[in-house]
Backbone of each chain as nested JSON, in Angstrom:
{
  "chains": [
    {"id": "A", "residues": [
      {"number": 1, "name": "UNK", "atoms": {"N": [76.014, 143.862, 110.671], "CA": [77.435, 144.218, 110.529], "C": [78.313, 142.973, 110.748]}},
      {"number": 2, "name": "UNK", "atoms": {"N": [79.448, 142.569, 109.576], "CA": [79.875, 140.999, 109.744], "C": [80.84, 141.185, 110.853]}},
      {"number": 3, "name": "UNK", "atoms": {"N": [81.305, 142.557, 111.579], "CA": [82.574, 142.698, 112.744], "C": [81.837, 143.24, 114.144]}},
      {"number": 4, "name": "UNK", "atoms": {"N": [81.106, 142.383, 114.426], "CA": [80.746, 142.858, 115.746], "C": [80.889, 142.98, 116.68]}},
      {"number": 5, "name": "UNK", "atoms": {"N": [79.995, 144.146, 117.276], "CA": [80.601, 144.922, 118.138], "C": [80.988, 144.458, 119.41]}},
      {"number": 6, "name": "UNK", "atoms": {"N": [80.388, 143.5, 119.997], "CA": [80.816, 142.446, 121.124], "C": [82.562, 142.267, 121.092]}},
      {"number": 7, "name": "UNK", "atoms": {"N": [82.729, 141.333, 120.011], "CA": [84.141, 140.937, 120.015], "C": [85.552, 142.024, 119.92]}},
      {"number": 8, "name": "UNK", "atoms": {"N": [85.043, 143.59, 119.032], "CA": [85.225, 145.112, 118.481], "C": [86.013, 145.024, 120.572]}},
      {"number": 9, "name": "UNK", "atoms": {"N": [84.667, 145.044, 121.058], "CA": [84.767, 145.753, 122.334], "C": [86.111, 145.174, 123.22]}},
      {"number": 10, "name": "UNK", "atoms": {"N": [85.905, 143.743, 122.928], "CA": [86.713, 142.6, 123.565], "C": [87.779, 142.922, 123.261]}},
      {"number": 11, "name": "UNK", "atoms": {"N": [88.597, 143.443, 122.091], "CA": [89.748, 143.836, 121.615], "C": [90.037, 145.119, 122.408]}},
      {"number": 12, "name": "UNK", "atoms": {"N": [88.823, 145.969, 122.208], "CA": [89.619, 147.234, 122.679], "C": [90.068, 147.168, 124.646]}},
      {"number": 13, "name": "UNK", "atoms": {"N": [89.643, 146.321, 125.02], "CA": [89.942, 145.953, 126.294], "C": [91.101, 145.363, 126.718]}},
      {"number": 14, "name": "UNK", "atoms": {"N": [91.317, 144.641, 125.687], "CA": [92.7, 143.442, 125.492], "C": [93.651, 145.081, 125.445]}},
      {"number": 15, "name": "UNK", "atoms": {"N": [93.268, 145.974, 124.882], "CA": [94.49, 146.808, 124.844], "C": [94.537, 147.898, 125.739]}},
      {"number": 16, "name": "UNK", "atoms": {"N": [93.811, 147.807, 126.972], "CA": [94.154, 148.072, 128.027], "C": [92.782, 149.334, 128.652]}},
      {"number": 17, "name": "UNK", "atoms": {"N": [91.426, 149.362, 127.538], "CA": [90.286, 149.768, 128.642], "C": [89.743, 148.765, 129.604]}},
      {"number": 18, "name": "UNK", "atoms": {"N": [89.218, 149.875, 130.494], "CA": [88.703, 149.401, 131.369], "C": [87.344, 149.371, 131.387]}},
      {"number": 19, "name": "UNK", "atoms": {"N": [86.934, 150.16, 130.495], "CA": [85.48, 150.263, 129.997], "C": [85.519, 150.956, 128.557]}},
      {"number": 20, "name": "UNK", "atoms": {"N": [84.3, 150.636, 127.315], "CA": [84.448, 150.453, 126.669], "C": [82.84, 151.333, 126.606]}},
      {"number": 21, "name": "UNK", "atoms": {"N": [82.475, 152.457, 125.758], "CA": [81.471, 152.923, 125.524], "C": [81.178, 151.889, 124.142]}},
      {"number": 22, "name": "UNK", "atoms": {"N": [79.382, 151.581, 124.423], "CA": [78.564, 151.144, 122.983], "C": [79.077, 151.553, 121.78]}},
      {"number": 23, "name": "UNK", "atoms": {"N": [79.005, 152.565, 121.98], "CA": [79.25, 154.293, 120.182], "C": [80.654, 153.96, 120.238]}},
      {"number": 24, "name": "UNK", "atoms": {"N": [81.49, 153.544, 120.86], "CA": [82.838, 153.536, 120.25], "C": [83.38, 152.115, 119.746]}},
      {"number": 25, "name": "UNK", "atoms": {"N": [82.397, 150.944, 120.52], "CA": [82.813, 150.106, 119.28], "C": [81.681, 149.636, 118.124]}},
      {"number": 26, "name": "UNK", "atoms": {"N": [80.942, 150.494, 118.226], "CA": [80.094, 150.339, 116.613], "C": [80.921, 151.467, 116.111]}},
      {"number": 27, "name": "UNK", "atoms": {"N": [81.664, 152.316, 116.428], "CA": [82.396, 153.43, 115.557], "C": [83.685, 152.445, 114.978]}},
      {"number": 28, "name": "UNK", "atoms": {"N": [84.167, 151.905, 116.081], "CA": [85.656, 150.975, 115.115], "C": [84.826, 149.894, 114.67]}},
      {"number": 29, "name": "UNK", "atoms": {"N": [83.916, 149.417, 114.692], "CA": [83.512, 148.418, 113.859], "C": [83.039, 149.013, 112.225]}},
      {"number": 30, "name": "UNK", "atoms": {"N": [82.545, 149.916, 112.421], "CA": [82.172, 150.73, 111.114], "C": [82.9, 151.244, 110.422]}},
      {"number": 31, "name": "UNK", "atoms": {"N": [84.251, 151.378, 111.176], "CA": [85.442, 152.444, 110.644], "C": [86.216, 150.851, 109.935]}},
      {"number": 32, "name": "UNK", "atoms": {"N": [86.15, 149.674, 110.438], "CA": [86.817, 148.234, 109.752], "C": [85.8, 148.402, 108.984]}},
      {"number": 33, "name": "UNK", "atoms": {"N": [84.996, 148.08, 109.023], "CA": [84.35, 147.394, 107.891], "C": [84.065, 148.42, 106.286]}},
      {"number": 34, "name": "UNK", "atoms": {"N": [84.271, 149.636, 106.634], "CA": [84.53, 150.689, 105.644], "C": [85.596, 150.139, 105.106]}},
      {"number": 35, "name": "UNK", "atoms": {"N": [86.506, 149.906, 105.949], "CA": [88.14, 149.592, 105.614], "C": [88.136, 147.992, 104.329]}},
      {"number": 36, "name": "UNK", "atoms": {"N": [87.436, 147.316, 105.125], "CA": [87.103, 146.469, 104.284], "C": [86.611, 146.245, 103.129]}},
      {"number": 37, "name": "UNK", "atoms": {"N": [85.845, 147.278, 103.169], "CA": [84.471, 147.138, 101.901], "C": [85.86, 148.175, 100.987]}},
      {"number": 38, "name": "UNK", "atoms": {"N": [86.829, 148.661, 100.765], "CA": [87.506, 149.66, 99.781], "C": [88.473, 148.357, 99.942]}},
      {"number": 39, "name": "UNK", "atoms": {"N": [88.634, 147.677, 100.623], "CA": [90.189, 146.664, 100.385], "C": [89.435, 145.485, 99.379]}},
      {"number": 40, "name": "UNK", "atoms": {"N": [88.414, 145.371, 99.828], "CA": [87.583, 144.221, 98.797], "C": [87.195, 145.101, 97.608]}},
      {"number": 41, "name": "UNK", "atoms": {"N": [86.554, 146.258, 97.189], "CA": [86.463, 146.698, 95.897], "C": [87.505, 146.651, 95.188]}},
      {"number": 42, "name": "UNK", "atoms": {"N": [88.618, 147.299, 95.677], "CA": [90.108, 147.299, 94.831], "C": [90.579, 145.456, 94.221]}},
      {"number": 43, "name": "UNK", "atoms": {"N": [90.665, 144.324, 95.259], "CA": [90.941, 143.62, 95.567], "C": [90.186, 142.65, 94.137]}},
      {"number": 44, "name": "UNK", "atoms": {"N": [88.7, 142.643, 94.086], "CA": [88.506, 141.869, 93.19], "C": [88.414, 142.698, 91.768]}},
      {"number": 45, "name": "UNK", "atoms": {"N": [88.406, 143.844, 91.642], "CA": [88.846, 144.489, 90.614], "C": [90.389, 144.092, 89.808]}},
      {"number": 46, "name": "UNK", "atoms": {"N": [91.095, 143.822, 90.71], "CA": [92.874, 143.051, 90.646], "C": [91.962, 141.827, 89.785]}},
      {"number": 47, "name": "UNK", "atoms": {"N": [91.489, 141.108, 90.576], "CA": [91.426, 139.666, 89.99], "C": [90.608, 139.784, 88.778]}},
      {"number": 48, "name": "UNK", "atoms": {"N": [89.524, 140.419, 88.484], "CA": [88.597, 140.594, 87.598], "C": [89.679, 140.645, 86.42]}},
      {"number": 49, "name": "UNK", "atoms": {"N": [90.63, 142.0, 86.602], "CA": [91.631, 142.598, 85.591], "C": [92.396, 141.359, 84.796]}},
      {"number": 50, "name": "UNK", "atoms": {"N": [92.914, 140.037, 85.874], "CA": [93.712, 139.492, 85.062], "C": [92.851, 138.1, 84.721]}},
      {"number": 51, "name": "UNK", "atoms": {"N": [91.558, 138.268, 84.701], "CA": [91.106, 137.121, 84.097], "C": [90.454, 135.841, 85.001]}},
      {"number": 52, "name": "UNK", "atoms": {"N": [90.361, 136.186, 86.745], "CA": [90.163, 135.788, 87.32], "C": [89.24, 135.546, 88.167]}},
      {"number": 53, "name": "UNK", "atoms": {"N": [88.008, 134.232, 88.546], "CA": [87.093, 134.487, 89.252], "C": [86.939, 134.558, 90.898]}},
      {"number": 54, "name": "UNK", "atoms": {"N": [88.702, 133.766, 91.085], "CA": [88.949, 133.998, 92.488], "C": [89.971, 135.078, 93.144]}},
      {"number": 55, "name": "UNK", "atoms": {"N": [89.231, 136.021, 94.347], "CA": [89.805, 136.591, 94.62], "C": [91.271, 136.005, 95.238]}},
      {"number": 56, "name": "UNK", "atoms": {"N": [91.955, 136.08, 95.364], "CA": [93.724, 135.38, 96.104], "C": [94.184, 136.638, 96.861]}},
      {"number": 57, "name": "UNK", "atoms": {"N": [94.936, 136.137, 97.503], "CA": [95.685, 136.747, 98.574], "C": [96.517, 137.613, 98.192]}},
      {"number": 58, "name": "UNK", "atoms": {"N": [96.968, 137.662, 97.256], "CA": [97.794, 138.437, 96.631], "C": [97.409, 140.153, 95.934]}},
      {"number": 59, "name": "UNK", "atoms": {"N": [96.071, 139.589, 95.771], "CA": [95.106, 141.166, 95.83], "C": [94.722, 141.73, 96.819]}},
      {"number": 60, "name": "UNK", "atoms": {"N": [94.304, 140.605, 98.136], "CA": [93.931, 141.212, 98.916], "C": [95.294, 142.239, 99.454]}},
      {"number": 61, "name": "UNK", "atoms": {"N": [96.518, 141.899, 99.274], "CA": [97.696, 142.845, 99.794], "C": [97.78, 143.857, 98.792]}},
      {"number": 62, "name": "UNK", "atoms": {"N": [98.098, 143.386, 97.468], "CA": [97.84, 144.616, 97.026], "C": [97.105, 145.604, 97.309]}},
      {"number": 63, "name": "UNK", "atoms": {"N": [95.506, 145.322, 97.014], "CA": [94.539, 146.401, 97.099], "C": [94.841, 146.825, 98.682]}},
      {"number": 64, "name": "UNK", "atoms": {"N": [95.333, 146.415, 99.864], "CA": [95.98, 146.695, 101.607], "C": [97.059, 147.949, 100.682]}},
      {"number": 65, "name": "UNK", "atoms": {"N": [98.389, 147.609, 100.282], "CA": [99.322, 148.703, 99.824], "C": [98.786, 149.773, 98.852]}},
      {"number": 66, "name": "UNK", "atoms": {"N": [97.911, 149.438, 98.014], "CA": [97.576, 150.509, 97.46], "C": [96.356, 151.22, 98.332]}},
      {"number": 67, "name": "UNK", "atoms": {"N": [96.223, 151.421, 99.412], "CA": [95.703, 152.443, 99.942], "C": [95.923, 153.202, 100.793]}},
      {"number": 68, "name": "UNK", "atoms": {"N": [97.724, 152.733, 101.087], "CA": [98.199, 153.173, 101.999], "C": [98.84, 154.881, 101.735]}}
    ]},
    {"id": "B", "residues": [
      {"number": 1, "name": "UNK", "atoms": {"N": [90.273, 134.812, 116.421], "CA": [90.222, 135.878, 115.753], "C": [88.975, 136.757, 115.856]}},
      {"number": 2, "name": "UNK", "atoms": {"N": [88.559, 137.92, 116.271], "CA": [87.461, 138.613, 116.297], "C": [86.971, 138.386, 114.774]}},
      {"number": 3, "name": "UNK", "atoms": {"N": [87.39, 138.75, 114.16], "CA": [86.65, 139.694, 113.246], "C": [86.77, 137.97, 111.912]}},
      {"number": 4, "name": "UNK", "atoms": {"N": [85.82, 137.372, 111.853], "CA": [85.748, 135.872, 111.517], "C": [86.2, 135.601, 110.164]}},
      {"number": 5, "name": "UNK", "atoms": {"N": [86.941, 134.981, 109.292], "CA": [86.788, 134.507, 108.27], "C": [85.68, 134.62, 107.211]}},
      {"number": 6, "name": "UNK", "atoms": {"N": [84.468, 133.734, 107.754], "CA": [83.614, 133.197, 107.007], "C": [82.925, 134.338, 106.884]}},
      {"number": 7, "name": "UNK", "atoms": {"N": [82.736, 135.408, 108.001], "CA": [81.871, 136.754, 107.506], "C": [82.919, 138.045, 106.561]}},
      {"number": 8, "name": "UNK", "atoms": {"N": [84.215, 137.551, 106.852], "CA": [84.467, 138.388, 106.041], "C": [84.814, 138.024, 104.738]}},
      {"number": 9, "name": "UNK", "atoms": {"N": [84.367, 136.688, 104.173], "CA": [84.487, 136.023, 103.054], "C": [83.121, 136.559, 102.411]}},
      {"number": 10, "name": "UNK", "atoms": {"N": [82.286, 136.708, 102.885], "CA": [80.696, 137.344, 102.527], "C": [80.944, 138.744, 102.075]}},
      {"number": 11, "name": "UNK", "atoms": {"N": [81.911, 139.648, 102.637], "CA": [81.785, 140.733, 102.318], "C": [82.646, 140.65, 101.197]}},
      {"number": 12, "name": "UNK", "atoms": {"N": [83.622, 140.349, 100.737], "CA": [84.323, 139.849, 99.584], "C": [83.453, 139.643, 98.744]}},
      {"number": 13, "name": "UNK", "atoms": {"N": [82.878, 138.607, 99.04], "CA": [81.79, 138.687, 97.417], "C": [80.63, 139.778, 97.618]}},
      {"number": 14, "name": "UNK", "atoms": {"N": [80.803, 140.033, 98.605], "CA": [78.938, 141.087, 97.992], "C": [79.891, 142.315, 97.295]}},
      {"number": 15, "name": "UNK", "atoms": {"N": [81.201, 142.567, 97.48], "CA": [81.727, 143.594, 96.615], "C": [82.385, 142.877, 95.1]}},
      {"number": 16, "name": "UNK", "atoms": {"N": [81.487, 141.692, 94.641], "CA": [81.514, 141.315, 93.143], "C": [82.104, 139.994, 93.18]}},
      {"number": 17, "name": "UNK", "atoms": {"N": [83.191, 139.336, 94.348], "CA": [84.215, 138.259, 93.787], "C": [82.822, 137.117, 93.655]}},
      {"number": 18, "name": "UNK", "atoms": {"N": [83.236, 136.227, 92.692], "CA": [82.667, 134.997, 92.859], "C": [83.03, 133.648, 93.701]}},
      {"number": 19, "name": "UNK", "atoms": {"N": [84.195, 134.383, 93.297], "CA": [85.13, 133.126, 94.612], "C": [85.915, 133.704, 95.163]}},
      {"number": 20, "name": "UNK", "atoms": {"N": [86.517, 132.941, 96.437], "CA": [87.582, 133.732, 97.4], "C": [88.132, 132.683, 98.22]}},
      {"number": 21, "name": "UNK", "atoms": {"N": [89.531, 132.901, 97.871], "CA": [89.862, 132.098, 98.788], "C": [90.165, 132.222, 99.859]}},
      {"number": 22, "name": "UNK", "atoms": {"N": [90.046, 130.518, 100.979], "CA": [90.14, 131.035, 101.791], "C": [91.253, 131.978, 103.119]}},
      {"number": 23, "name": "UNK", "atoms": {"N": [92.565, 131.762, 102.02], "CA": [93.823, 132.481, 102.303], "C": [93.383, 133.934, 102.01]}},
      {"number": 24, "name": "UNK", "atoms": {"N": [92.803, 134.524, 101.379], "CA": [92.756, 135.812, 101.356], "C": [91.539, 136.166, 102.116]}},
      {"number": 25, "name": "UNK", "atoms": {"N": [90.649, 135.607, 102.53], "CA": [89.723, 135.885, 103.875], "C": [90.33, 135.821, 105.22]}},
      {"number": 26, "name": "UNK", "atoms": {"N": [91.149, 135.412, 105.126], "CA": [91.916, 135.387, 106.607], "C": [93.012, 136.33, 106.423]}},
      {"number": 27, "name": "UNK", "atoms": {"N": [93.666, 136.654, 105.125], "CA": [94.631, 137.592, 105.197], "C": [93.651, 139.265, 105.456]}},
      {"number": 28, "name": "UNK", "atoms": {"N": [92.661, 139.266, 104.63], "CA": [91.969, 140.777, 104.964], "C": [91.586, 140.932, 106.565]}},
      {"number": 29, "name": "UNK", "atoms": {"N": [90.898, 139.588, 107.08], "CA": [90.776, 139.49, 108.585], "C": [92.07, 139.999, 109.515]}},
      {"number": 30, "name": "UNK", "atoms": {"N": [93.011, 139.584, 109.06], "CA": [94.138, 139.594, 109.829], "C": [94.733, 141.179, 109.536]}},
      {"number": 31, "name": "UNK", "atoms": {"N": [94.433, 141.357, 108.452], "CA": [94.492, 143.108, 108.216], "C": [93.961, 144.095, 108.597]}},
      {"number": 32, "name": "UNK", "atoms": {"N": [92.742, 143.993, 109.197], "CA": [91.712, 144.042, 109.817], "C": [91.976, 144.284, 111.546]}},
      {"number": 33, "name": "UNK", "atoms": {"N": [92.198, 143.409, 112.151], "CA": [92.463, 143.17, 113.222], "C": [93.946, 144.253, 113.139]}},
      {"number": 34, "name": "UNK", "atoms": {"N": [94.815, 143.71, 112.4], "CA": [95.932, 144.805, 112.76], "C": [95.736, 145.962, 113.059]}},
      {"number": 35, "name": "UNK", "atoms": {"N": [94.786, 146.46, 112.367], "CA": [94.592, 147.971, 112.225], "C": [93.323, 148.335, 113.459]}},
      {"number": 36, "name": "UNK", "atoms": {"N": [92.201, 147.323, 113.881], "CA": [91.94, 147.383, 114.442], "C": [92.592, 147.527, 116.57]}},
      {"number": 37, "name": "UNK", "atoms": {"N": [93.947, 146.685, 116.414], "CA": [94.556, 147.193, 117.273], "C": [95.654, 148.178, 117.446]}},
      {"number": 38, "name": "UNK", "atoms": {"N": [95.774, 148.703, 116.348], "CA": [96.561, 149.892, 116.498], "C": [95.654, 151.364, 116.691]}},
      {"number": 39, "name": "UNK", "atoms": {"N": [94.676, 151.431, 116.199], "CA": [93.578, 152.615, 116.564], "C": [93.184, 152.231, 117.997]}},
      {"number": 40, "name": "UNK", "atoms": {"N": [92.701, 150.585, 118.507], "CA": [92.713, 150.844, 119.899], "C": [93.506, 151.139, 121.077]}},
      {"number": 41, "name": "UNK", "atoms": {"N": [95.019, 150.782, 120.383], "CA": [96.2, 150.906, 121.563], "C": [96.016, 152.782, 121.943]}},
      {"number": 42, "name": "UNK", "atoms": {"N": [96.054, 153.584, 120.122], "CA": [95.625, 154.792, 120.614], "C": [94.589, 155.556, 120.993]}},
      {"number": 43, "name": "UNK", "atoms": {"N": [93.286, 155.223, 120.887], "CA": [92.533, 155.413, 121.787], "C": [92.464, 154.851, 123.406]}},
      {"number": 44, "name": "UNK", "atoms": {"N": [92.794, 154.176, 123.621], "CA": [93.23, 153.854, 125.287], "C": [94.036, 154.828, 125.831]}},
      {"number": 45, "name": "UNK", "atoms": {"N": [95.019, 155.138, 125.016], "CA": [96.226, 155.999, 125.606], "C": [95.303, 157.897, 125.708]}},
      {"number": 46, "name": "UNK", "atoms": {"N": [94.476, 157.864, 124.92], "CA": [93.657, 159.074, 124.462], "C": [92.647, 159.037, 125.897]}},
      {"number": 47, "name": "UNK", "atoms": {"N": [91.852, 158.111, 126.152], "CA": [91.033, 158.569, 127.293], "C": [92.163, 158.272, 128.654]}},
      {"number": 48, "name": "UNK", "atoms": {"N": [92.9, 157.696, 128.839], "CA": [94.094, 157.609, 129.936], "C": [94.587, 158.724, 129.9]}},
      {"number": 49, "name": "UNK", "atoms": {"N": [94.947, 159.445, 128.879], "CA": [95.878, 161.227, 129.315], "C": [94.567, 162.293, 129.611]}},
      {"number": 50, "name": "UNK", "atoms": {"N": [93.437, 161.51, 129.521], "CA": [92.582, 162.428, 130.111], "C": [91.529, 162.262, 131.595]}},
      {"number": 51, "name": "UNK", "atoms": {"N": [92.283, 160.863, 131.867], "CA": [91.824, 160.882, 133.306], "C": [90.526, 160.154, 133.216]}},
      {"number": 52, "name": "UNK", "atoms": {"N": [90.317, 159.271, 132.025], "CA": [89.347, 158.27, 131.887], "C": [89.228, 156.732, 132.085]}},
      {"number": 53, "name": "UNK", "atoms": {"N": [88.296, 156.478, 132.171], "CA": [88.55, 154.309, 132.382], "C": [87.791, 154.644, 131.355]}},
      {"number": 54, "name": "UNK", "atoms": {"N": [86.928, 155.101, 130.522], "CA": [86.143, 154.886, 129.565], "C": [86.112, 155.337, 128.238]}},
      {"number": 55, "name": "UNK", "atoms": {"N": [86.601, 154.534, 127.639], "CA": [86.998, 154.784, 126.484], "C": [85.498, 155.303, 125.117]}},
      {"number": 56, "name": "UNK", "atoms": {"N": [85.854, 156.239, 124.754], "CA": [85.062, 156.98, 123.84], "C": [84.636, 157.069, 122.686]}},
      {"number": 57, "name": "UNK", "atoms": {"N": [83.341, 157.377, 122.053], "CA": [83.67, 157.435, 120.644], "C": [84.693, 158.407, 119.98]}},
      {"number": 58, "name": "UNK", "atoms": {"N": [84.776, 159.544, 120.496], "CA": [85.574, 160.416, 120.649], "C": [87.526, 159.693, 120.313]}},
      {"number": 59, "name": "UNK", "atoms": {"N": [87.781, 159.135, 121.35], "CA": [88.873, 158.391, 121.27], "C": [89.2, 157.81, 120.019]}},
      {"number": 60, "name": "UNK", "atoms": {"N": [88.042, 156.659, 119.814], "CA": [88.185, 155.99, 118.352], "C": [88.078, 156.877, 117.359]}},
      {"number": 61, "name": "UNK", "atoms": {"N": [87.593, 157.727, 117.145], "CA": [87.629, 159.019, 116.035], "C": [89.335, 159.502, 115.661]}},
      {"number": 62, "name": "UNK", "atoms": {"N": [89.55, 160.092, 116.732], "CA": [90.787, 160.651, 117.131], "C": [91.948, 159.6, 116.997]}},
      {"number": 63, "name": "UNK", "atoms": {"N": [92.066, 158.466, 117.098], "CA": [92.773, 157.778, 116.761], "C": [93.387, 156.931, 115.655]}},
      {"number": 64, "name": "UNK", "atoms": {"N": [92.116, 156.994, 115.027], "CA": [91.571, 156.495, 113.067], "C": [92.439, 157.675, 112.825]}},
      {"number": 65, "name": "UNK", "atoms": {"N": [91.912, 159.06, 112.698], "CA": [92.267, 160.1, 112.213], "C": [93.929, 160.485, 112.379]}},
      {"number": 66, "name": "UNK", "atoms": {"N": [94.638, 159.907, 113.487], "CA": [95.925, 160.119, 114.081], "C": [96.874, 158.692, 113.027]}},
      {"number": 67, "name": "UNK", "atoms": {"N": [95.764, 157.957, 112.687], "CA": [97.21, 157.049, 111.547], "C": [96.481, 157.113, 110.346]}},
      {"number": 68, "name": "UNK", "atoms": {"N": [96.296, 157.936, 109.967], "CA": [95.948, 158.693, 108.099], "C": [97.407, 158.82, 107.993]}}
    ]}
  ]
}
């Protein structure tokens, strides 16, 4: 998994646990990286569309707003 | 940044891009992370109104599901 769960955990602490169950940060790590894997399908589909082999930043927001 | 650049430049292409730049690997990262701390601010607040230090899978469920 490229968002692991170590660092997942480290965040959710920064926002104020005090303990942090295993299953809940492989659950938000799985729940990003879902998130990811539909922001990147949309995303190079954009670039594919206009002729392009690099994805840009500009898809990656798009394909972010269009799933909102 | 938790959630790294360079791995989430990998997941970019395994969903087709050939290239990516590296402004839009750090913008999905950073999109990423946003959302990753807004599901944790509410899961913290979720096992805290219930008299927990330990935050849950439960929590992270409930909190994904609370910003649909």
């Amino acid at each position: 998994m490229p968002l692991s769960s170590p660092s997942i955990e480290k965040l959710i602490r920064k926002e104020g646990a005090e303990r942090v169950s295993k299953t809940a940060a492989r659950k938000l790590s799985a729940a990003l990286e879902e998130e990811a894997i539909k922001i990147s399908k949309i995303a190079v589909e954009f670039a594919h569309r206009e002729g392009r082999k690099t994805v840009k930043p500009e898809d990656i927001k798009q394909a972010h707003i269009s799933l909102r």
